[in-house]
N, C-alpha and C positions, 0 to 999 in steps of 0.2 A: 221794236220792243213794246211791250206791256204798258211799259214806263210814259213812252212816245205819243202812244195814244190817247192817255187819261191826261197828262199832261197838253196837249195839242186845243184845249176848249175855249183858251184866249184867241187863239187865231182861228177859231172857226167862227166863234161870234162875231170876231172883226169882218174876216168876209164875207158872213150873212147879212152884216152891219152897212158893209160897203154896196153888195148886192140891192138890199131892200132900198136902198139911196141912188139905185145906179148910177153909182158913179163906179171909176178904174179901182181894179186890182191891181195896185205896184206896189213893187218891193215897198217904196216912200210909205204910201197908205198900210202899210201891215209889219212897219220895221219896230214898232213899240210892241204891239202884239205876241211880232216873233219873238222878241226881246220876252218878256214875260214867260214866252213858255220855255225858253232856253232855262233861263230864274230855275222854274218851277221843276224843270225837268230834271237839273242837277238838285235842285234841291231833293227829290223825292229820292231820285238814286243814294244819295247821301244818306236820306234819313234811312231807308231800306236798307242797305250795306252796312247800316252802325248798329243796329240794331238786331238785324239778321244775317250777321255772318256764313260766309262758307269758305271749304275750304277743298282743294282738291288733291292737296299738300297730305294725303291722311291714308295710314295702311295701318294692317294685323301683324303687329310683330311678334314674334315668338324667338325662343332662343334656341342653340346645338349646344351639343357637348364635342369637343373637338378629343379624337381620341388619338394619344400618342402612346409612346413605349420611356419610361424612365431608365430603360435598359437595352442602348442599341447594341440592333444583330444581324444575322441574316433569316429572315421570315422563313420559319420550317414547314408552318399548319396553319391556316384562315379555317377558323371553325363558324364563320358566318357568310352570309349573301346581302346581296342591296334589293333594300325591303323588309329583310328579318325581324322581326320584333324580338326585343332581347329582355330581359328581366335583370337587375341588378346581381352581380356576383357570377355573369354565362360570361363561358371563356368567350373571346374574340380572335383571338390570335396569339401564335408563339412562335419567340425567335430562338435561335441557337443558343444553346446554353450547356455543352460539353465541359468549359471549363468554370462552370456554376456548379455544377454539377458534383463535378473533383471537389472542389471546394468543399460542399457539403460534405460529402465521403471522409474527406479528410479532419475534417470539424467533428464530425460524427465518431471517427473512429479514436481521435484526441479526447474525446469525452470516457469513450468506452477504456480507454486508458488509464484516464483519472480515477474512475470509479477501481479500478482491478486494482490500482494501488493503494485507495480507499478502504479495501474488502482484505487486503496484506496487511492493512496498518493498523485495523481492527484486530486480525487476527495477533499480530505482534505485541497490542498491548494485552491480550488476554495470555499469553503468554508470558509475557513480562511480567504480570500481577500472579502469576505462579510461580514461576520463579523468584516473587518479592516474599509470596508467601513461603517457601519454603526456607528460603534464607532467614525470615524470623522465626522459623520452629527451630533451626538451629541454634539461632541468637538465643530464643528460648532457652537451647540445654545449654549452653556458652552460659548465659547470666547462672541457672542452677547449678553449674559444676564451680562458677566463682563463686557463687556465696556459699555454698558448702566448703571451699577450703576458706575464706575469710571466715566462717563460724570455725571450724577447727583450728585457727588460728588463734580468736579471741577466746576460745575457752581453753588454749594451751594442750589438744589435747596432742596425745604421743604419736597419735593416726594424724600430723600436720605436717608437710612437709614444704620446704620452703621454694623444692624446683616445681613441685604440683599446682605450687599457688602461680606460681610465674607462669607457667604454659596456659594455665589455667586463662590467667588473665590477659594472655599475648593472644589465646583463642578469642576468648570473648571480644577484643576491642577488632581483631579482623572480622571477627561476622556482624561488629556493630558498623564496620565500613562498607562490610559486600551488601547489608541491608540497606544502607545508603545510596550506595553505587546503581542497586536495584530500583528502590525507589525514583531516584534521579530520572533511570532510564525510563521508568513506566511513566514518568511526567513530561517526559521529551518524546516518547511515542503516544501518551494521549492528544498533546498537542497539535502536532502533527496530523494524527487521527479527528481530533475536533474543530481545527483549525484553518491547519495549513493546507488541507486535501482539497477539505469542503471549499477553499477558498478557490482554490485551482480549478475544482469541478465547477463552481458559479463562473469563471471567467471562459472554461472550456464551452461549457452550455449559452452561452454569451456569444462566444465567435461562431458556435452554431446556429443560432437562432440569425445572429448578420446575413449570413453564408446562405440560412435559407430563405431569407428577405429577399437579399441580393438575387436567389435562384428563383421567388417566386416574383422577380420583377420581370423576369422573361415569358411569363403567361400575362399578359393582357386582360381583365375583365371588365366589364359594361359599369360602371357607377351608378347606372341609374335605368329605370325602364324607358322604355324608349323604339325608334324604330332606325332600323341602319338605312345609312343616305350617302351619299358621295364615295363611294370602296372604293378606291382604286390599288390596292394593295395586293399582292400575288405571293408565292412560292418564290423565296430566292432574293425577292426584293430588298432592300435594306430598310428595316425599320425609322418614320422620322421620329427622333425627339422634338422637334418645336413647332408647337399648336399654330404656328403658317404654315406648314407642311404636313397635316396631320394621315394618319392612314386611312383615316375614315371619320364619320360624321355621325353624330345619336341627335334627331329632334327627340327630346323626351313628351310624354304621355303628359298631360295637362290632368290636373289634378280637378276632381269632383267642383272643390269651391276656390278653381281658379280660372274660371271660363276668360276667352278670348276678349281681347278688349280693342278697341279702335284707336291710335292715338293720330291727332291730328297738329299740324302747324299751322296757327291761326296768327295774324297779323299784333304788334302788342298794343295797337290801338283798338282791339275792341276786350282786353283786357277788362275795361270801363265795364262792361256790359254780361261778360263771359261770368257765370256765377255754378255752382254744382247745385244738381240737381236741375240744372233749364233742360228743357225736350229739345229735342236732338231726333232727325234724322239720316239716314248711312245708306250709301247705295255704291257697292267693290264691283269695282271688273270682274271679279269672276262668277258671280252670280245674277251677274246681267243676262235678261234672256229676252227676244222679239215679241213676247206675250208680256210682260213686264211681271209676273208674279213671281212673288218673295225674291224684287228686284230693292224696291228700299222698305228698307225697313225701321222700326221706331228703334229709339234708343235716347238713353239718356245720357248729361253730363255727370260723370264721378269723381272728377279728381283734374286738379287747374295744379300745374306743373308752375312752382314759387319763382324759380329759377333760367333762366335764358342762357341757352350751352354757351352762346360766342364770350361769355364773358368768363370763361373758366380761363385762368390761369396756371399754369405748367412751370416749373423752374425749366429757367432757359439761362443764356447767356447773355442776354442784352431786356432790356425793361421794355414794360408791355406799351404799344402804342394803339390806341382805338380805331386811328384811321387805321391802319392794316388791314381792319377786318369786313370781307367782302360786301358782306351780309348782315344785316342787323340782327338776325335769331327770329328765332320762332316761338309764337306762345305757344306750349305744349297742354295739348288738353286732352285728357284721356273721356272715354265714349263706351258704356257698355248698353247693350240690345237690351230693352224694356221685357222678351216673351223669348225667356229661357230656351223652347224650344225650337227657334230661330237658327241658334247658334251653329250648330250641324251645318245652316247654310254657307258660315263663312270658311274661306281657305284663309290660313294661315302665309302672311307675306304679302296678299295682295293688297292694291292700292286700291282708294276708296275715295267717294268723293260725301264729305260732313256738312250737312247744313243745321248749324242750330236758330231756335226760337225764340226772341224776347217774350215772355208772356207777361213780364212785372216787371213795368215800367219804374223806375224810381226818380227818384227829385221832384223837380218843378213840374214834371209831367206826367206825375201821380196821381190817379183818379179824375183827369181833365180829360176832353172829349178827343184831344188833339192824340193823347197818351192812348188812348182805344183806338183811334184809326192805325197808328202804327202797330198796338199789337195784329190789331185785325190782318193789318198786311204781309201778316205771313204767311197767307193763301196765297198770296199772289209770288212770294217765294218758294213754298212747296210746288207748285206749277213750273215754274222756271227751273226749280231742281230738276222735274222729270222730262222737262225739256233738256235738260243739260244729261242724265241719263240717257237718252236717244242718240244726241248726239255723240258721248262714247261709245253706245252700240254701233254708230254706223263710222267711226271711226275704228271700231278696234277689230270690223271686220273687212277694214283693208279696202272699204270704199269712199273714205277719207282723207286716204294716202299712211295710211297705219300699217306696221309690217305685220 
């Protein structure tokens, strides 16, 4: 290593030391020597690794939409293929829905019901209000033929008789009842007509509207744009309801200003050092090539993950114990590419290997000479990356022992 070499100056002066003296080279004569560069050589690694992390722990994640049926059945029609690009609201698929179907029919035809009794009940009170109206032109002549014998009466004249007056008046109080009777009914058929129908229709058109929810849960559509991935779903198959078992898969369409991001698993001891915005470079298996171009490439740090998964808590049954847990977490650090038009090169999934760069040194080693040698040395880790680059190429083409 790199490290080995630059570190190795205490024992080479010793046995230039011992040489120009001739005297022996033994272990004896060179064991303080060696001693120093061991010192020097973990020291250097140490300070290089705290300072310029990497990480190999690092991939492009991206999300699916798992696509199931809220309405199992048996699959009639697959209106897609793997690869399709779909656009939010394209059918996908539809299951049997013969007795959705009825339903609807019969929802539909309970409306058409309501309304024809609605359109009779209208008709009845405009009826009734004619026949309310007639009953009072006769009350009308009923009151006029009573007060005509009540006037014949109080002026005594000989034209008064006393059966006239009583029919008279046994008329009038029957038509003052049938006008009632009339009324009554015209208030218990508007009711009905403003009411009760309209009420029945809202609940009719209610179970219709269920019925064609329920019907339109047997057509399948896309939620969102996207491309079809994993179909294994056929003619005849049984629709899954639960997103482990889905019929099929949408990676969706990545949005203009939401370009691919890198997230890596960085150790929480350099935490310390890990800040947004440090340079950052990324170099994925899959745009690895034996010419090395647009193999790494720049990027920066955007965003330092507050949070370390192993320590989420879940209601369980028994209280949480720390040793349990395998692994201590990852500091999560998210990574996006400095030259926008890079991005195209990465696939989505693949694993990647993150090196970032101290370039602002803080504390006590702020603006000292000691604090510039380290930044400086992150040449000497950019070098090691593309060493470390190589050696995934030559491992991930299976002359490594890589499948």
């Amino acid at each position: 290593m790199i490290e080995l070499l630059i570190t190795c100056f205490p024992l080479l002066l010793r046995i230039a030391y011992l040489r120009f003296r001739k005297r022996p080279v033994t272990l004896y004569n060179v064991h303080r020597a060696l001693f120093v560069w061991i010192v020097l050589f973990i020291a250097l690694i140490f300070t290089v690794e705290y300072y310029h992390p990497d990480t190999r722990d690092a991939l492009i994640p991206y999300r699916i939409v798992p696509v199931v049926t809220e309405q199992g059945g048996t699959v009639t029609h697959v209106a897609v293929r793997a690869g399709q690009t779909v656009k939010p609201e394209d059918l996908l698929f539809t299951v049997e829905d013969s007795s959705e179907t009825a339903a609807v029919a019969s929802a539909q035809a309970g409306v058409e019901e309501v309304k024809s009794q609605l359109e009779v009940a209208k008709a009845k009170v405009t009826e009734a209000k004619h026949q309310l109206d007639e009953a009072k032109a006769v009350l009308s002549d009923a009151n006029l033929t009573l007060k005509n014998q009540e006037k014949l009466r109080d002026t005594k004249s000989p034209a008064y008789s006393l059966d006239k007056y009583l029919r008279a008046k046994s008329a009038q109080e029957a038509q003052a009842a049938e006008v009632a009777a009339q009324q009554s009914n015209v208030t218990t058929l508007q009711l009905n007509a403003d009411r009760v129908l309209p009420s029945r229709l809202t609940e009719a058109r209610a179970r219709l509207n269920e019925a064609q929810v329920t019907l339109d849960k047997t057509r399948v559509h896309s939620s969102v744009a996207g491309r079809i991935e994993q179909l294994t779903l056929h003619v005849g198959d049984r629709a899954g309801q639960f997103v482990a078992s889905p019929a099929m898969v949408i990676v969706p369409e990545r949005a203009a200003d939401d370009p691919p991001e890198i997230i890596g698993g960085f150790s929480q001891t350099n935490s310390a050092v890990l800040h947004v915005g440090m340079p950052a470079e990324v170099a994925c298996e899959s745009n690895i090539n034996n010419g090395m171009k647009d193999t790494v490439l720049a990027a920066r740090v955007t965003r330092i993950q507050d949070v370390i998964s192993t320590g989420q808590i879940a209601p369980k049954g028994y209280l949480l114990q720390p040793s349990e847990q395998v692994r201590t977490g990852d500091l999560v650090v998210h990574v996006k590419l400095e030259y926008p038009e890079q991005q195209k090169l990465l696939i989505e999934g693949s694993r990647c290997l993150v090196q970032v760069y101290t370039t602002r040194i803080s504390g006590s080693l702020a603006g000292t000479f000691m604090g510039g040698v380290i930044e400086a040395w992150a040449l000497e880790k950019a070098l090691i990356m593309r060493m470390k680059v190589w050696a995934m190429l030559f491992v991930g083409t299976g002359l490594g022992g890589g499948d």
